[in-house]
N, C-alpha and C positions, 0 to 999 in steps of 0.2 A: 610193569616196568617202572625203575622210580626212576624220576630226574629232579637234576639237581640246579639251581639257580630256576628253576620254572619262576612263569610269568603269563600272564594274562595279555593276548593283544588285543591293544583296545580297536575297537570299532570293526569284530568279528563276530557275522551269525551266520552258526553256528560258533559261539564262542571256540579260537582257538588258545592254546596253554603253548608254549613255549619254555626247551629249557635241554638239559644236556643229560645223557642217560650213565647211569649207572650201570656199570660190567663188571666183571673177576676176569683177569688174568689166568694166564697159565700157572704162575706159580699160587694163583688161589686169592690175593689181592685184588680187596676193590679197586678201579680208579675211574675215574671221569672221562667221558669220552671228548675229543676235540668238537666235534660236530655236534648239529643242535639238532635236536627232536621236534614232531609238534604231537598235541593232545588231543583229543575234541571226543566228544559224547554226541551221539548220534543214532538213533534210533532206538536207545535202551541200554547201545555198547560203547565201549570204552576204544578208542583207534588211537596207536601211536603210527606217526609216518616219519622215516629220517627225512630230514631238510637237504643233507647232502650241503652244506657250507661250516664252514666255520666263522663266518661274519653274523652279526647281530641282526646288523638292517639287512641282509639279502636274505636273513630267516624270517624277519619281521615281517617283510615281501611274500616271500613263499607261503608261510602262514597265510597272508591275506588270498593268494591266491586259490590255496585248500579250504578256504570259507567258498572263493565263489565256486570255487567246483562244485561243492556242495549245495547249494541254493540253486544252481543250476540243474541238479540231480530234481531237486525238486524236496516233497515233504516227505514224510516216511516212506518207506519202500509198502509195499502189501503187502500184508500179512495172509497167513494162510487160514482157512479156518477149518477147523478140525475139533471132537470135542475130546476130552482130556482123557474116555475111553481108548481112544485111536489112540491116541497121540503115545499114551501107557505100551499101547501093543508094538508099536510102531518103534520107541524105545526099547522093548522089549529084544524084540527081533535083530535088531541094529546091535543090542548085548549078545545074542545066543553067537553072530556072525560073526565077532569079534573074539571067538572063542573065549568066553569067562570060564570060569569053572563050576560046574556043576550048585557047589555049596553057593557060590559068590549069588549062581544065579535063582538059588532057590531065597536066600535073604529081597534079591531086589525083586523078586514077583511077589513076596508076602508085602514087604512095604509099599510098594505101586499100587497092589489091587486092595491095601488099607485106607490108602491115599485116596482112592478112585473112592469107591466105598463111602468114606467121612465125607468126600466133597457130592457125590451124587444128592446125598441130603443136606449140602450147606451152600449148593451151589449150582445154578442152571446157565448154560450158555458153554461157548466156546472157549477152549483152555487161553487162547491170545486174553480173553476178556478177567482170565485168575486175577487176581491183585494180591498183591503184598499184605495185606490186612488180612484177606483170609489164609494166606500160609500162615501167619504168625497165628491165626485163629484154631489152625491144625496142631502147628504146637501147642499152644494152652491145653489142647484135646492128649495130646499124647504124655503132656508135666500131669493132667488129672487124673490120666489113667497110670498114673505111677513109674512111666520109664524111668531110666537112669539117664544122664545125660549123656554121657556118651552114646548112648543105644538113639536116644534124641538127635545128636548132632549127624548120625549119620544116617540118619534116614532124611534130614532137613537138607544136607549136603546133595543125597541121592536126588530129592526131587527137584533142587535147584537146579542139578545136572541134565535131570530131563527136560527143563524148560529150557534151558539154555542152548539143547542140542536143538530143541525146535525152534529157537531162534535161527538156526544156521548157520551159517558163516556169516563174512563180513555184508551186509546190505549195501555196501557201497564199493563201485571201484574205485578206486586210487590210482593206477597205474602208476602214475607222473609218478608218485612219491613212495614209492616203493609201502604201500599199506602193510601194516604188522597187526595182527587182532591178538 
């Protein structure tokens, strides 16, 4: 979601952003919305939550408030632990129930159990514990073994999507504010 006039309010932790969202019209025109959004990063994920005002300071307000909810939640939610075989099959299965098709799902079992495979020898421990340094590690692995990029970018895509499902949903309730992930 983009917003437009965003802003940073100060003396929010969880830093929250403030600012007014960006939509299309029916006739297909962007315009600005009256009402103010808020931002915030929280566990790894990106939340937007409508404010529901169109004032400044009663956003500034609610803002503050969506910080203490938050600190109040406490510090990261728990993570699950699971290791990056499961996690692959577990993905897997969540694709076949989803009806893919056939091809779709013979491309993501070659790239998952390639994926599994390079990381069983670059990597021990639980998939929550993966880091960023070693995907980008997997790419360099797949630019030396000659892919093309596109064939690169979507298999980088596939297993971002894998982590991401095993993130979940959103880790936090919102209620009050109507939470958007």
């Amino acid at each position: 979601m983009r917003l437009i006039d965003r802003q940073a309010v100060d003396e929010t932790s969880p830093k929250v952003y403030i600012g007014r969202r960006i939509y299309t019209n029916r006739r297909g025109e962007e315009q600005v919305a009256k009402v103010w959004y808020a931002e915030s990063t929280y566990g790894g994920r990106t939340h937007y939550a409508p404010l529901k005002t169109q004032s400044l300071s009663v956003a500034v307000h609610r803002a503050h408030q969506l910080a203490e909810s938050l600190r109040r939640q406490g510090q990261a939610p728990t993570l699950r632990t699971i290791d990056l075989s499961e996690l692959s099959r577990q993905y897997l299965t969540m694709q076949v129930n989803r009806d893919r098709s056939p091809k779709t799902l013979e491309k993501y079992e070659y790239t998952i159990a390639s994926f599994v495979a390079w990381a069983g020898g670059h990597f021990k421990g639980n998939a929550e514990q993966f880091t960023e340094a070693l995907f980008w590690q997997w790419h360099k692995t797949l630019v030396d073994d000659g892919y093309a990029e596109k064939t690169r970018e979507g298999r980088l895509v596939l297993i971002k999507q894998m982590f991401k499902w095993d993130a979940g949903g959103c880790p936090l309730s919102w209620p009050a504010f109507g939470l958007m992930t």
